[in-house]
N, C-alpha and C positions, 0 to 999 in steps of 0.2 A: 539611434542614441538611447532611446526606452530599454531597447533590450540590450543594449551592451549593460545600463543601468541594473537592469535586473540580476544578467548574469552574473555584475559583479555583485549583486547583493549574494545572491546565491552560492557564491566559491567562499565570500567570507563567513555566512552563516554555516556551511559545513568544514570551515576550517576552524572555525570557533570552536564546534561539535565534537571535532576528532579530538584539538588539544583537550577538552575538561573529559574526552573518553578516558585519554592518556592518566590525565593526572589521578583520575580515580582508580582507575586498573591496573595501572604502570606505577606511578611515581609513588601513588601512595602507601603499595601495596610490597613496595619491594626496599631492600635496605642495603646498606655501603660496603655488605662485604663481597668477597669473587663472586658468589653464586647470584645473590641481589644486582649487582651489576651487569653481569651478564643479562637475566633474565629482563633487565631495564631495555638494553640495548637491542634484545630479540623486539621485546614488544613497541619500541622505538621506529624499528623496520619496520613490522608488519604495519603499524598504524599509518606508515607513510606510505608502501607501498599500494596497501588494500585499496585506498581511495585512488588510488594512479590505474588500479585496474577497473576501479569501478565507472573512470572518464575513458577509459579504454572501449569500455564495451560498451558505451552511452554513443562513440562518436565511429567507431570502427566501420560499421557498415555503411555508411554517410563518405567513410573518407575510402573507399573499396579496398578495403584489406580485406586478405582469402578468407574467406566462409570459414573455412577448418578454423584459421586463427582467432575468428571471430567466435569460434566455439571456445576456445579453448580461458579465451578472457572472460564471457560473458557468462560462464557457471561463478568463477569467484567473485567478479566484480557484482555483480548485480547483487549474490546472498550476502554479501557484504553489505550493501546497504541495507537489507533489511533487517540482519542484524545491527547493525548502526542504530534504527530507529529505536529497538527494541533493547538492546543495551541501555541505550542512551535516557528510555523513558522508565527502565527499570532503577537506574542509579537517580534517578530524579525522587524516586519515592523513596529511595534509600536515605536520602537527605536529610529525610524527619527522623528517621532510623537511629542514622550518624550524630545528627543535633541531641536525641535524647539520650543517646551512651554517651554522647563524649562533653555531658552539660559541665561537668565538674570542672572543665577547661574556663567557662567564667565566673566561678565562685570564688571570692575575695580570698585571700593568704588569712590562715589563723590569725587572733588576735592576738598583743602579749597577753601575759601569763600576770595575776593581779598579784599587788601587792603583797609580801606576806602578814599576817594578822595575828596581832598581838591577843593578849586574854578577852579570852568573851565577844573574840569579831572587833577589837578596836585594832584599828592599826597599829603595827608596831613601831616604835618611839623611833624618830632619827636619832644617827650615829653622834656620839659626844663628840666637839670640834677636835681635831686630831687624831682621832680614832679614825682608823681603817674600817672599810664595811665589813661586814660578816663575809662576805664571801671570799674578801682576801684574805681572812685570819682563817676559815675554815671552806675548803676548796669541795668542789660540789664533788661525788665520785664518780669517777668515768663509768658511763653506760657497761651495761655489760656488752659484750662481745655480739652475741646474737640481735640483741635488742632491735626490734624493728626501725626503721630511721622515720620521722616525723613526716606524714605524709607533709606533700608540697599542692598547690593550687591545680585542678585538674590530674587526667588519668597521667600515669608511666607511659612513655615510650613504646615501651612495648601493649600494652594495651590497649594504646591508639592502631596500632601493626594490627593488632588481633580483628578489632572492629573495620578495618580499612578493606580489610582482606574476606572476614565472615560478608560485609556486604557488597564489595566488589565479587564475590564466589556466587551470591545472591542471584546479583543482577545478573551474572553472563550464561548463570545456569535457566535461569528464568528465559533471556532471550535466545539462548540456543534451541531450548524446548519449544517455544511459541513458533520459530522458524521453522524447526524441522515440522510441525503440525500443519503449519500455512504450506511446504511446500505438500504435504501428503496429500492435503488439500486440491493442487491443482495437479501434480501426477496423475494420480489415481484416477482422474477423468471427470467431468461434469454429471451430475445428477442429474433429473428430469424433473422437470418440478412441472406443473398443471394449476393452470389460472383460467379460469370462466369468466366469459364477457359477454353482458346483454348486449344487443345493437339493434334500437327501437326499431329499423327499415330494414334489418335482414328477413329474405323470405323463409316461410316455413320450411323449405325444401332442404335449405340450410343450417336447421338447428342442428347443431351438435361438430359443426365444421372443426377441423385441426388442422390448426397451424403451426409447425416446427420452428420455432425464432431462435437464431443461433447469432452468435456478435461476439466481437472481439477476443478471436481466438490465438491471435497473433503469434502463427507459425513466425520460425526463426531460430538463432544459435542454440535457443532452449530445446523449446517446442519443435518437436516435427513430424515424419509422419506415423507415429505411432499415438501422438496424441489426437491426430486428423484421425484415424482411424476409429482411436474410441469417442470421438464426438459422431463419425458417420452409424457405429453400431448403435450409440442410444438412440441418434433420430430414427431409424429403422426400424429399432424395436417398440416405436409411438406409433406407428404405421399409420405417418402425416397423411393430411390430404393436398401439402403443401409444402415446401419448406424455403422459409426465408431467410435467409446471412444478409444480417445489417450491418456491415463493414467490420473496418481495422479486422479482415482476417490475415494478415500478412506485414513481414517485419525482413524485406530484403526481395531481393530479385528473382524475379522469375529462374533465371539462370540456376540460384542458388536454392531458390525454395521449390522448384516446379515439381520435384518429386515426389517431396511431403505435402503437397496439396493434391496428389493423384487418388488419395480413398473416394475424394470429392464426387469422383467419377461414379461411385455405389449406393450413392444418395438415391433414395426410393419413394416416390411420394407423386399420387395422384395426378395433380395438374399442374407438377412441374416444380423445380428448385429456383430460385430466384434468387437473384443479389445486388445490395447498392454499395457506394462505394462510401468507407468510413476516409477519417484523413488519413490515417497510416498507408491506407495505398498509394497517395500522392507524394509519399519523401518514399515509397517503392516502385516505383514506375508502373503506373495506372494504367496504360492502354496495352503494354505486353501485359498483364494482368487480364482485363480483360478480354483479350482475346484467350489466353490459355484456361480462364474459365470459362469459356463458351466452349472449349475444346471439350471439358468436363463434364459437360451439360449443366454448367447454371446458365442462366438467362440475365442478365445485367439491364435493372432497368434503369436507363440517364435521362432522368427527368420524362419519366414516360411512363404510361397506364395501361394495361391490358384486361380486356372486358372478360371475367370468368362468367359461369350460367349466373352465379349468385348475388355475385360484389365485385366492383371494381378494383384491380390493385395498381397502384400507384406507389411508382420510387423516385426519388430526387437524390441528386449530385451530393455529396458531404462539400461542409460549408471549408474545408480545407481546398477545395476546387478552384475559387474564387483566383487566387493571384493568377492564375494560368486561363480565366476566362472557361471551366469547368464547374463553377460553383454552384447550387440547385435553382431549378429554374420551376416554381410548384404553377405558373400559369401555365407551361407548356404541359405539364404535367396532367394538372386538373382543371386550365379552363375552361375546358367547352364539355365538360363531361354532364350527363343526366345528374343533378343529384337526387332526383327519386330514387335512385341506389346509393345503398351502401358503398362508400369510401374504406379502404383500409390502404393507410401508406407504411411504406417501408421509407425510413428516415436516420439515419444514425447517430445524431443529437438530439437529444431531449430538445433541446432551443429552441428546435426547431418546429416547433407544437406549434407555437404565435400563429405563424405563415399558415400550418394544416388547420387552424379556427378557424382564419377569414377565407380558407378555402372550403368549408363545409366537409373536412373530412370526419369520418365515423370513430377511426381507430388509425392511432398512428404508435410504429412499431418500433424502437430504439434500443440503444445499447450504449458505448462510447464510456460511461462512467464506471463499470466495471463494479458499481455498489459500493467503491471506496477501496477497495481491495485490500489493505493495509490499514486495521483500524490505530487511530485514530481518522483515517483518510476519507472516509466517508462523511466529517463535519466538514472537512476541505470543498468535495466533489461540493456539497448542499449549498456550497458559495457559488457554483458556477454553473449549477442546474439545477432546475425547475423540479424535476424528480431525480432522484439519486436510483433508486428502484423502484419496482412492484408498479402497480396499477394506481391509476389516479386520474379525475376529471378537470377539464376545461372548458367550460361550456359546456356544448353538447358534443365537445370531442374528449376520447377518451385514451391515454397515454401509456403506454405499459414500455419499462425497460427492464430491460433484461442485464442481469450482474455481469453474464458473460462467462464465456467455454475458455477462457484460457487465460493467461496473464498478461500483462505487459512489465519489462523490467524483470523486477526478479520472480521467478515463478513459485511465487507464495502469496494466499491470499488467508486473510485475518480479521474474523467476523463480517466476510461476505466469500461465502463457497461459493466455485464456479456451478452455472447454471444453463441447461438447454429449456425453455419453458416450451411446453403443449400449451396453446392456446385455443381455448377449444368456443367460438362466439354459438351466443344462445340469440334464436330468433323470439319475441316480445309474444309473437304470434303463434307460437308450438302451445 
């Protein structure tokens, strides 16, 4: 019932959203003749179909329509909202815009016109009883022809047009550009970014270690294997001693994606690729998943720890596991292990930090928030985790998430570019 609750909160807030897109960009912007009409009824369509494509490709692979199809929705529906958001926050600011050109709209109607005034500023005398006024004895002369007409209360018609349109032109040029920037953003491929971390009980022998953290790349109708490609060249070119994918790498079926996850296979890194599972593998079928990554050579740990020479690593279940009796299990994980060593889990919510304190882990390695991907979206994520990105302590456990290699939704990200981080831990003792 909560969530029928929500989701109808959610259909009415973006139907709210589309009508005041309308009325600014459509209704207010266009006028009663053919061409204005027309141009009403284009944008009528589009405002109504674009969202029909954008629940399209929100629900397509859920309900198994062909992959092709699934491509073919999920490019317009998805840029569509993100233009939505960015549209929608650009005519917000235009408001004050609108408010200060079109103030004249509540300024009072001229006053009349005073008395006329006799000699020396006295009033002039009233009419003798039966006399007619002056003005019916001598008739005022009609304006000239040209004479401009008495402005009226607020701007002309058309000048309201001008302003509707100068900042409706504003706003869509604004959110087209921001969009196309956020999608260049996640095409072009992830950066490498490089974060140092002390870890009081790593040995000497281990300063300088590199750890590849890759998260949330979310192959699918977008993304496929040419974006998996340029996430396996950057890690390759960090020349890991390690590398670890902290979920949500995947957005459909094995069937569907198994191709685009095949660069997986060229992954190069010392003591071996790893991986845990985010939720998105679990509404994509998790265990043909894993298996076809193990085909690849990553290593899937579920809820399990394997002893390196240096440091322990440790991965747990994503907490989307749970309804199915897959959900993380961090005693199986880490309770019988030495902690005279160093801890490092792989984990794919931030959340899930609480559970790695009372477990004595070192460093625990996430993703899942994507850094907000969409700003404003990053004051969102800060609601429902602990870190949104970058490095940060808990105790004596230390938390680093990672923005993530690829998108979810629409393949555009705005004030948090995609990221693969080199983790490189420093021993206290070098």
């Amino acid at each position: 019932m909560v969530a029928v609750l929500i989701l109808l909160c959610v259909l009415a807030l973006l139907a709210a959203v589309h009508r005041y897109v309308w009325l600014r960009l459509i209704r207010d912007t266009t006028t009663d003749s053919v061409r204005g009409r027309r141009i009403r009824r284009a944008g009528t369509v589009a405002v109504t179909v674009l969202p029909l494509l954008s629940l399209g490709a929100f629900v397509s692979a859920r309900a198994g329509v062909p992959f092709r199809l699934q491509q073919l929705v999920a490019w317009p529906g998805y840029l569509w909202l993100a233009l939505l958001l960015y549209v929608t926050l650009a005519l917000l600011a235009g408001e004050l815009v609108r408010a200060v050109l079109l103030r004249r709209d509540n300024s009072p109607a001229d006053a009349a016109p005073p008395a006329p005034a006799g000699p020396e500023g006295a009033p002039a005398p009233a009419p003798a009883p039966g006399t007619a006024p002056a003005s019916d004895v001598t008739p005022a002369p009609d304006p000239a022809p040209d004479a401009a007409p008495v402005p009226g209360p607020g701007p002309a018609p058309s000048r309201r047009l001008f302003i509707s349109r100068a900042v409706g032109a504003s706003a869509a040029t604004a959110a087209v550009g921001t969009v196309a920037y956020g999608a260049h953003n996640v095409l072009s491929g992830p950066r490498v970014k490089r974060v140092t971390v002390p870890l009081a009980k790593l040995p000497r022998s281990a300063h300088g270690y590199r750890i590849a953290v890759v998260s949330d790349v979310h192959l699918g109708p977008i993304l496929g294997r040419a974006h998996t490609q340029r996430i396996v060249d950057a890690v390759n070119s960090t020349q890991p001693d390690l590398v670890a994918v902290v979920g949500d790498l995947v957005d459909g079926s094995v069937e569907d994606l198994g191709r685009a996850a095949e660069p997986l296979a060229r992954l190069r890194s010392r003591d071996g690729n790893f991986f845990v599972t985010g939720n998105h593998e679990y509404y994509a079928g998790v265990t043909p998943w894993l298996a076809h990554l193990r085909e690849l050579g990553l290593r899937p740990l579920e809820n399990a720890r394997t002893a390196l020479p240096a440091f322990d690593l440790a991965g747990v279940n994503d907490i989307g596991g749970e309804p199915t009796g897959q959900g993380p299990d961090f005693g199986r994980a880490l309770g019988d292990r030495d902690r005279t060593r160093t801890a490092v889990l792989l984990a794919h919510q931030p959340v899930q930090i609480h559970e790695a304190v009372r477990h004595g882990v070192d460093l625990q390695l996430s993703g899942h928030t994507h850094g907000g991907q969409l700003w404003p979206g990053n004051l969102v994520a800060a609601l429902a985790n602990p870190t949104v990105s970058g490095l940060d302590r808990y105790g004596d456990t230390q938390l680093y998430v990672s923005r993530g290699a690829g998108a979810w939704g629409p393949p555009v990200r705005v004030g948090a570019p995609a990221d693969i981080t080199l983790v490189q831990l420093a021993s206290l003792q070098a």
